[in-house]
PDB file as gemmi writes it, atoms N, CA and C in Angstrom:
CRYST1    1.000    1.000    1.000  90.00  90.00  90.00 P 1                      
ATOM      1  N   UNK A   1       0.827  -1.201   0.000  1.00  0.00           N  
ATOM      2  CA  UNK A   1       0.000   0.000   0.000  1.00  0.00           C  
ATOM      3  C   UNK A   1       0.859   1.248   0.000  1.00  0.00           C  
ATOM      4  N   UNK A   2       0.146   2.288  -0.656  1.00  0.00           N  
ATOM      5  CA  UNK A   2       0.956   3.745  -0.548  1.00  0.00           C  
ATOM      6  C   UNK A   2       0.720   4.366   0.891  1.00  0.00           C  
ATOM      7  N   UNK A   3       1.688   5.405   0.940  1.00  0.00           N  
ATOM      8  CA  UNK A   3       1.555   5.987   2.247  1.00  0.00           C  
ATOM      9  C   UNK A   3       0.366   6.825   2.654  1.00  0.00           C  
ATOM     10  N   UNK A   4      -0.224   7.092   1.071  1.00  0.00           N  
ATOM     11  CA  UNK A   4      -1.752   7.545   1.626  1.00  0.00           C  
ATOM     12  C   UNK A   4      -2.690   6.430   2.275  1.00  0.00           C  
ATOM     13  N   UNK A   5      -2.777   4.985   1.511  1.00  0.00           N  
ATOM     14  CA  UNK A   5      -3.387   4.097   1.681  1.00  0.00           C  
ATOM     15  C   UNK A   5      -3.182   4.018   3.439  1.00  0.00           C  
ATOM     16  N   UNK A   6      -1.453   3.844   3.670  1.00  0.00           N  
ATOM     17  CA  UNK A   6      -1.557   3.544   4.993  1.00  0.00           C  
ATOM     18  C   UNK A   6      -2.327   4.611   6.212  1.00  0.00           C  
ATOM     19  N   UNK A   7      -2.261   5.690   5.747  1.00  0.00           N  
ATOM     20  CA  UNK A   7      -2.788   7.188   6.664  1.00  0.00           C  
ATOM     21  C   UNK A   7      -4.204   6.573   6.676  1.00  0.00           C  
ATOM     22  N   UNK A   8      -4.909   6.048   5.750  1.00  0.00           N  
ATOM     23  CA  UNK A   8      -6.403   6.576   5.530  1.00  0.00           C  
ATOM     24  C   UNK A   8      -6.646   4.791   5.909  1.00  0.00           C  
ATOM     25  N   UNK A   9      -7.374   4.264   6.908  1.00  0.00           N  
ATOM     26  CA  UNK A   9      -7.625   3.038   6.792  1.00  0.00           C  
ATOM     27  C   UNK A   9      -8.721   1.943   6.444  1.00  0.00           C  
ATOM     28  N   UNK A  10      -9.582   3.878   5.383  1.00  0.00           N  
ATOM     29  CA  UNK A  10     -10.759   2.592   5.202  1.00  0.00           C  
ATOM     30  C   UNK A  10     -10.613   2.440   3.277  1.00  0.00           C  
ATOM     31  N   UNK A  11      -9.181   3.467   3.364  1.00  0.00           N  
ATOM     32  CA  UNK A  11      -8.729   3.395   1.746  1.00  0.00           C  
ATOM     33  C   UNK A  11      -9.097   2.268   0.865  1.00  0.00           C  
ATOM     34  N   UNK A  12      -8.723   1.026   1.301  1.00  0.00           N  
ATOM     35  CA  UNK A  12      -8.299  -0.196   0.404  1.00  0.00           C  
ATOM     36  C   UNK A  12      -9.904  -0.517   0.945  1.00  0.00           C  
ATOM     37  N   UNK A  13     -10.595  -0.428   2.141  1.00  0.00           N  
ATOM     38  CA  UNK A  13     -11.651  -1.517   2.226  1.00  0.00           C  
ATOM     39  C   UNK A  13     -11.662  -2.536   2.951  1.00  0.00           C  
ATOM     40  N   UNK A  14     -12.014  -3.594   2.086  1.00  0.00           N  
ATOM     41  CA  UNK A  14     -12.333  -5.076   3.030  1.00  0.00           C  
ATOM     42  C   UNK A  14     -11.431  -5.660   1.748  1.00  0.00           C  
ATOM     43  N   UNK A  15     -11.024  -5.121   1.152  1.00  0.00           N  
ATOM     44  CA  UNK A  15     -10.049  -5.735  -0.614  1.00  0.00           C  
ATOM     45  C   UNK A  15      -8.519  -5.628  -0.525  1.00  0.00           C  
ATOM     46  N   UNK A  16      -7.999  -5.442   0.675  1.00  0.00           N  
ATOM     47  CA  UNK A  16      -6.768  -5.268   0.616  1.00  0.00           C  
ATOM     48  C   UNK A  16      -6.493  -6.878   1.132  1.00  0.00           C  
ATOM     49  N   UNK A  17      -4.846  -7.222  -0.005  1.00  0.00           N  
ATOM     50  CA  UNK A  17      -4.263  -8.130  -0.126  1.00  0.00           C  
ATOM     51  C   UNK A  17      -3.979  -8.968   1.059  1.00  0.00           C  
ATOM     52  N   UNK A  18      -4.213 -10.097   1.445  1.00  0.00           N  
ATOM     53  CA  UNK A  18      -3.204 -10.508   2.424  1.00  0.00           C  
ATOM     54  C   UNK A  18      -2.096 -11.383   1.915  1.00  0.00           C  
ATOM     55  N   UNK A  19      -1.588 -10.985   1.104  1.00  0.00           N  
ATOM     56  CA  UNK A  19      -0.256 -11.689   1.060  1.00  0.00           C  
ATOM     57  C   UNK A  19       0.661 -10.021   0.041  1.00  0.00           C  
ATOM     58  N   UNK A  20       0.258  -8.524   0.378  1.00  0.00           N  
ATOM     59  CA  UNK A  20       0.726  -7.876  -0.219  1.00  0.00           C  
ATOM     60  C   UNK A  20       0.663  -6.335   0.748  1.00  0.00           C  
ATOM     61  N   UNK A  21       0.027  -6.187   1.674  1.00  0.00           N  
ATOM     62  CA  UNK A  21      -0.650  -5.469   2.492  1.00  0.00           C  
ATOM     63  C   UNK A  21      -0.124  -5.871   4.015  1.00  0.00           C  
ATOM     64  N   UNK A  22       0.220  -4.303   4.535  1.00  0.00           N  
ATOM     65  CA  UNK A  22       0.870  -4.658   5.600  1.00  0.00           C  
ATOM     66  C   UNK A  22      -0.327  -4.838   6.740  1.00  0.00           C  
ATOM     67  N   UNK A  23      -0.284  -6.001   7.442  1.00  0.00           N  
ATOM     68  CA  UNK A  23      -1.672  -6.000   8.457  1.00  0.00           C  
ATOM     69  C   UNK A  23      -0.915  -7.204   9.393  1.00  0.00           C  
ATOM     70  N   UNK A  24      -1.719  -7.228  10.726  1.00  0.00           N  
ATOM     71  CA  UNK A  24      -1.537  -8.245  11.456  1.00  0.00           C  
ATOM     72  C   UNK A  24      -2.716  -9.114  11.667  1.00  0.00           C  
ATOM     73  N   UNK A  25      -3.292 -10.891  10.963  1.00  0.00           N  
ATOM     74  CA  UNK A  25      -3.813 -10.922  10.753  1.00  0.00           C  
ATOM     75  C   UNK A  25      -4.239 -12.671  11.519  1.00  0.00           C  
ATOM     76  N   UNK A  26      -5.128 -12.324  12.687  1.00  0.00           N  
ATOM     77  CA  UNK A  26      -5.401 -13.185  13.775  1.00  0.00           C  
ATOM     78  C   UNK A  26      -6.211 -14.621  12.926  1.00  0.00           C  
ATOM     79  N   UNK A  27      -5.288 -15.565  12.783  1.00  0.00           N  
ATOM     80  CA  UNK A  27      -5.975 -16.775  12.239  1.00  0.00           C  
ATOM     81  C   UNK A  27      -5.965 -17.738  13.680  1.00  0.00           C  
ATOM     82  N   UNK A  28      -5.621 -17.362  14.167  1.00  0.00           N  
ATOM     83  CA  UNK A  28      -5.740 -18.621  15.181  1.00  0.00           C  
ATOM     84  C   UNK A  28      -5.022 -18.166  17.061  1.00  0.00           C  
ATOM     85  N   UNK A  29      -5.729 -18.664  18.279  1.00  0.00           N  
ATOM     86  CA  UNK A  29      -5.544 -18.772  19.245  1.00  0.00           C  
ATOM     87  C   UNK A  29      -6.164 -19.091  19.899  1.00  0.00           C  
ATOM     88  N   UNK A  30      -4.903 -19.256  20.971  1.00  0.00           N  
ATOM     89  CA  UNK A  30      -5.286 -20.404  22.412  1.00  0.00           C  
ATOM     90  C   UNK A  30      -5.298 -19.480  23.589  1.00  0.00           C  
ATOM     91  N   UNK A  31      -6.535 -20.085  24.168  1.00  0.00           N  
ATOM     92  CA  UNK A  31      -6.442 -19.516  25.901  1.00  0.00           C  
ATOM     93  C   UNK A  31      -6.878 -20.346  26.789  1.00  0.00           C  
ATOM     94  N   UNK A  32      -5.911 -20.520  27.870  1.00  0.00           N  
ATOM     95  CA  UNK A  32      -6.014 -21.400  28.724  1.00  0.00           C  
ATOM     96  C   UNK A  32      -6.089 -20.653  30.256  1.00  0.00           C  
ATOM     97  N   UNK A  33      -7.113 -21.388  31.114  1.00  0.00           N  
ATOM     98  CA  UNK A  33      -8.018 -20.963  32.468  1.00  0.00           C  
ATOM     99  C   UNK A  33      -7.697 -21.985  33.482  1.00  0.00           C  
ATOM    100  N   UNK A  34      -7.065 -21.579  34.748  1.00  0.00           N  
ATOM    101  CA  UNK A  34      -7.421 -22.601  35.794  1.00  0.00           C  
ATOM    102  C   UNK A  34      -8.189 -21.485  36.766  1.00  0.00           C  
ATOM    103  N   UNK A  35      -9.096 -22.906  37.254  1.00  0.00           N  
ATOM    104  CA  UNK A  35      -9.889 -21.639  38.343  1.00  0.00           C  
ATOM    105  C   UNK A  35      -9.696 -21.929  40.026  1.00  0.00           C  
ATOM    106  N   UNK A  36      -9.577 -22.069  40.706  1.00  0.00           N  
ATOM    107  CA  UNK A  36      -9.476 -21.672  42.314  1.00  0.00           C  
ATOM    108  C   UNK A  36     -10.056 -23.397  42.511  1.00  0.00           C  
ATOM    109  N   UNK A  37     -11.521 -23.484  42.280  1.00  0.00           N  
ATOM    110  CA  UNK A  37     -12.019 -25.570  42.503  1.00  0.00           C  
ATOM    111  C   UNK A  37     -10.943 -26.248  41.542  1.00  0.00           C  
ATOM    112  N   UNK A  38     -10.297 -26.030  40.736  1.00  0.00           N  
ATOM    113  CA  UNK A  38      -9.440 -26.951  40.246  1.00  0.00           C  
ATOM    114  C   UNK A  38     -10.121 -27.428  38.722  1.00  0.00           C  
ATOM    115  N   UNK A  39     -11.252 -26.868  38.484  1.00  0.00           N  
ATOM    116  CA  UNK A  39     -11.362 -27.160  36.839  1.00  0.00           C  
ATOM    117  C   UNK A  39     -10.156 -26.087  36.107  1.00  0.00           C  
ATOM    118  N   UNK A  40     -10.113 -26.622  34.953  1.00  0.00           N  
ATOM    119  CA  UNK A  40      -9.319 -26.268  33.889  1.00  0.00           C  
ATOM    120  C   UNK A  40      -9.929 -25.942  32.277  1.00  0.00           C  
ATOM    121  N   UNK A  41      -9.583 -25.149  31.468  1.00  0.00           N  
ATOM    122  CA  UNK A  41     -10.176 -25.436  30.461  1.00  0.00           C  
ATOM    123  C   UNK A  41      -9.350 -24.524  29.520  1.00  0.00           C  
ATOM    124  N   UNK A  42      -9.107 -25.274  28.003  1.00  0.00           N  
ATOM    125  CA  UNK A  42      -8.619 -24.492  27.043  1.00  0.00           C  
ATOM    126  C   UNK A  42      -9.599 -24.358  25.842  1.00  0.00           C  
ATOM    127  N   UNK A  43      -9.374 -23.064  24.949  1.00  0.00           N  
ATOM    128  CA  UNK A  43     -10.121 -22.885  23.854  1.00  0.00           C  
ATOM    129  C   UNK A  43      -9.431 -22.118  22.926  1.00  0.00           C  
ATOM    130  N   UNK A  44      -9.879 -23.015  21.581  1.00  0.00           N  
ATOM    131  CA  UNK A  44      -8.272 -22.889  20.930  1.00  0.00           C  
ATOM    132  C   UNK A  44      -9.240 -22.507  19.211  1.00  0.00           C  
ATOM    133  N   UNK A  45      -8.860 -21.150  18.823  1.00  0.00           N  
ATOM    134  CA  UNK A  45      -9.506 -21.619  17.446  1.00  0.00           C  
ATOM    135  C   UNK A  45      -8.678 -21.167  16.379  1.00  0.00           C  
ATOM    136  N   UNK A  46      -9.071 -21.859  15.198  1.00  0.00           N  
ATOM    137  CA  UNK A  46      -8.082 -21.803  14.092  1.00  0.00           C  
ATOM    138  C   UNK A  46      -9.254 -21.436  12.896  1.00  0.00           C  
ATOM    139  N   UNK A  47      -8.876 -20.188  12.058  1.00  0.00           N  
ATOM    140  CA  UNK A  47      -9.643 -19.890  10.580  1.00  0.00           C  
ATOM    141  C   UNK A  47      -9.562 -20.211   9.512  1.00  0.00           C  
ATOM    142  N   UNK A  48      -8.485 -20.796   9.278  1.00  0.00           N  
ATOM    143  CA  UNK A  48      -8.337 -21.296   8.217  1.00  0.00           C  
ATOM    144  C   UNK A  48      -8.295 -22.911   8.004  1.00  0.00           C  
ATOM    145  N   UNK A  49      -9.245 -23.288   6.790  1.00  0.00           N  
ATOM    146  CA  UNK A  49      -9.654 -24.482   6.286  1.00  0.00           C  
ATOM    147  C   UNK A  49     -10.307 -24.518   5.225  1.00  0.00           C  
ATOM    148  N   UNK A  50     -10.315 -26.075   4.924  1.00  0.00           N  
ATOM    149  CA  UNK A  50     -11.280 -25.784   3.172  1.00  0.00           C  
ATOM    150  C   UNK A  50     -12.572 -25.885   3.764  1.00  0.00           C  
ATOM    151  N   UNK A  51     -13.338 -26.434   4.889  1.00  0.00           N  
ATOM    152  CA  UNK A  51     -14.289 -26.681   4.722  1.00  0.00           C  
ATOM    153  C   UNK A  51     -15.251 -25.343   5.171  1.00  0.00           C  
ATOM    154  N   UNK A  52     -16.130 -24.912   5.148  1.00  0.00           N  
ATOM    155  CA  UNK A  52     -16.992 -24.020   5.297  1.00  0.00           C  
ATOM    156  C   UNK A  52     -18.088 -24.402   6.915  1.00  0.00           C  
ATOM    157  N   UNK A  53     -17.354 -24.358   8.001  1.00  0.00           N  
ATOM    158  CA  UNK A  53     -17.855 -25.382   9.115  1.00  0.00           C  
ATOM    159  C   UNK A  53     -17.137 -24.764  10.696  1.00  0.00           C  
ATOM    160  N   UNK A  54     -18.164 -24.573  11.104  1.00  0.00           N  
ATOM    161  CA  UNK A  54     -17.137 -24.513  12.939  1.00  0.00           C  
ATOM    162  C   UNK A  54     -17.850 -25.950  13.645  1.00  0.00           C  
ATOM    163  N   UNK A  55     -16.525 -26.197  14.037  1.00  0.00           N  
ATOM    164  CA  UNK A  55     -16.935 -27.811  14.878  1.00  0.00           C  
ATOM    165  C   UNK A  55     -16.269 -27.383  16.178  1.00  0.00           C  
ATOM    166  N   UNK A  56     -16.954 -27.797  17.027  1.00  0.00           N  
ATOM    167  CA  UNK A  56     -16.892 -28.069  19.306  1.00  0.00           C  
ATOM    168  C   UNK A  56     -16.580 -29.162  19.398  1.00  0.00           C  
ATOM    169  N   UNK A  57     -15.955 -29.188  20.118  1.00  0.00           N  
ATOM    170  CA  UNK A  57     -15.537 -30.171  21.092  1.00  0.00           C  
ATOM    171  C   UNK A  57     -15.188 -29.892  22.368  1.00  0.00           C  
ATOM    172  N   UNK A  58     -16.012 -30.504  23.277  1.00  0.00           N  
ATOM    173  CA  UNK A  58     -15.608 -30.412  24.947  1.00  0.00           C  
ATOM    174  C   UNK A  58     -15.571 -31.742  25.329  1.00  0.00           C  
ATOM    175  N   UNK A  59     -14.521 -31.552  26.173  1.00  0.00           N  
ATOM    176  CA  UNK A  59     -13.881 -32.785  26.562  1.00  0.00           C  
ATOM    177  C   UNK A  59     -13.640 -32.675  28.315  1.00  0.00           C  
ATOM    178  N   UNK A  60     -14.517 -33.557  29.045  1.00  0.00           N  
ATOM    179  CA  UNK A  60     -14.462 -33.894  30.414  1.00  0.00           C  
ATOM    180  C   UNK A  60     -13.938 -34.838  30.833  1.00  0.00           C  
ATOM    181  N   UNK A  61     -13.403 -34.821  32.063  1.00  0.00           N  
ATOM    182  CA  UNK A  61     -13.510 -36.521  32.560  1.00  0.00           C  
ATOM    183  C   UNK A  61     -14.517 -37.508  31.992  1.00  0.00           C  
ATOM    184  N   UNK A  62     -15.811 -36.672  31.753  1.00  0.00           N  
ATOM    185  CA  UNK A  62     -16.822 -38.097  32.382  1.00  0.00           C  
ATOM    186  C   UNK A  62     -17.341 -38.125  30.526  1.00  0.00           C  
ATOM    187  N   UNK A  63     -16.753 -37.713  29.796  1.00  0.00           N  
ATOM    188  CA  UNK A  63     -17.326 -37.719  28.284  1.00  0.00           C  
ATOM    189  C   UNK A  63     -16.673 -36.609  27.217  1.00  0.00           C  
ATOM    190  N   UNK A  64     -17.144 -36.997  26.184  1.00  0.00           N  
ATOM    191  CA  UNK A  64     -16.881 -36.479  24.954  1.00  0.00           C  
ATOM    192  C   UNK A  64     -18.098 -35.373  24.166  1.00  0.00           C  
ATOM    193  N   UNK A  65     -18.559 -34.256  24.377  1.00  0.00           N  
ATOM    194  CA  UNK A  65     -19.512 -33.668  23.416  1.00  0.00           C  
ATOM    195  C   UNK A  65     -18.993 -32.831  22.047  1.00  0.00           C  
ATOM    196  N   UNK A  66     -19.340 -33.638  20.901  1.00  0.00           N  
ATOM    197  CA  UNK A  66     -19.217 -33.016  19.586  1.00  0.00           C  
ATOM    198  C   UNK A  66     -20.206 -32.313  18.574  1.00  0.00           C  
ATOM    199  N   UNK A  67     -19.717 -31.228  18.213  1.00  0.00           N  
ATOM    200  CA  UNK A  67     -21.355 -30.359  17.298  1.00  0.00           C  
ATOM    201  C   UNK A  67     -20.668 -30.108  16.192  1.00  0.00           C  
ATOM    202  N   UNK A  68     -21.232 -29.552  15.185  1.00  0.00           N  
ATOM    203  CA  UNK A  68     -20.959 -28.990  13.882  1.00  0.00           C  
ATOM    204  C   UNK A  68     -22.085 -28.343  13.124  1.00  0.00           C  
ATOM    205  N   UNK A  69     -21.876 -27.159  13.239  1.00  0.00           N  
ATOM    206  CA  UNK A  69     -22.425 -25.895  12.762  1.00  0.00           C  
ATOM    207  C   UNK A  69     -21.759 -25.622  11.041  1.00  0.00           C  
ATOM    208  N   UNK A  70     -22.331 -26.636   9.717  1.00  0.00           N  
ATOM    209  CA  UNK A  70     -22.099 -25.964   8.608  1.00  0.00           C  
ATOM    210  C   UNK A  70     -22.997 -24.702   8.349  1.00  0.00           C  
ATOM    211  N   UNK A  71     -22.302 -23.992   6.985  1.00  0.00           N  
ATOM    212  CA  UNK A  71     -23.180 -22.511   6.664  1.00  0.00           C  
ATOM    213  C   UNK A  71     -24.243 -22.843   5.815  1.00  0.00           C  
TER     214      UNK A  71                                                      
END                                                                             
């Protein structure tokens, strides 16, 4: 991008390059919780994939729950 582009940030839009365009660009993270009773829990997400889909998973001692939300 030009140095106007960079001043002005709604210049380019929602159309600016990501592989040409300077940006910092959040595809994925983890955060992890302990609490005071001793549960634990992490949640971790990632954006990029071919499929068009967010899938859950929680995972306990006492079981497995799985969902999937296609568009």
């Amino acid at each position: 991008p030009t140095v106007a582009e960079r001043a002005d940030p709604d210049a380019l839009g929602n159309d600016a390059c990501a592989f040409n365009a300077d940006k910092d660009i959040i595809d994925n993270a983890t955060v992890m919780a302990s609490y005071e009773n001793g549960v634990r829990l992490t949640f971790n997400f990632v954006t990029t994939g071919q499929r068009h889909e967010r899938r859950f998973m929680l995972v306990g001692n006492r079981g497995i729950v799985t969902a999937s939300q296609a568009d």
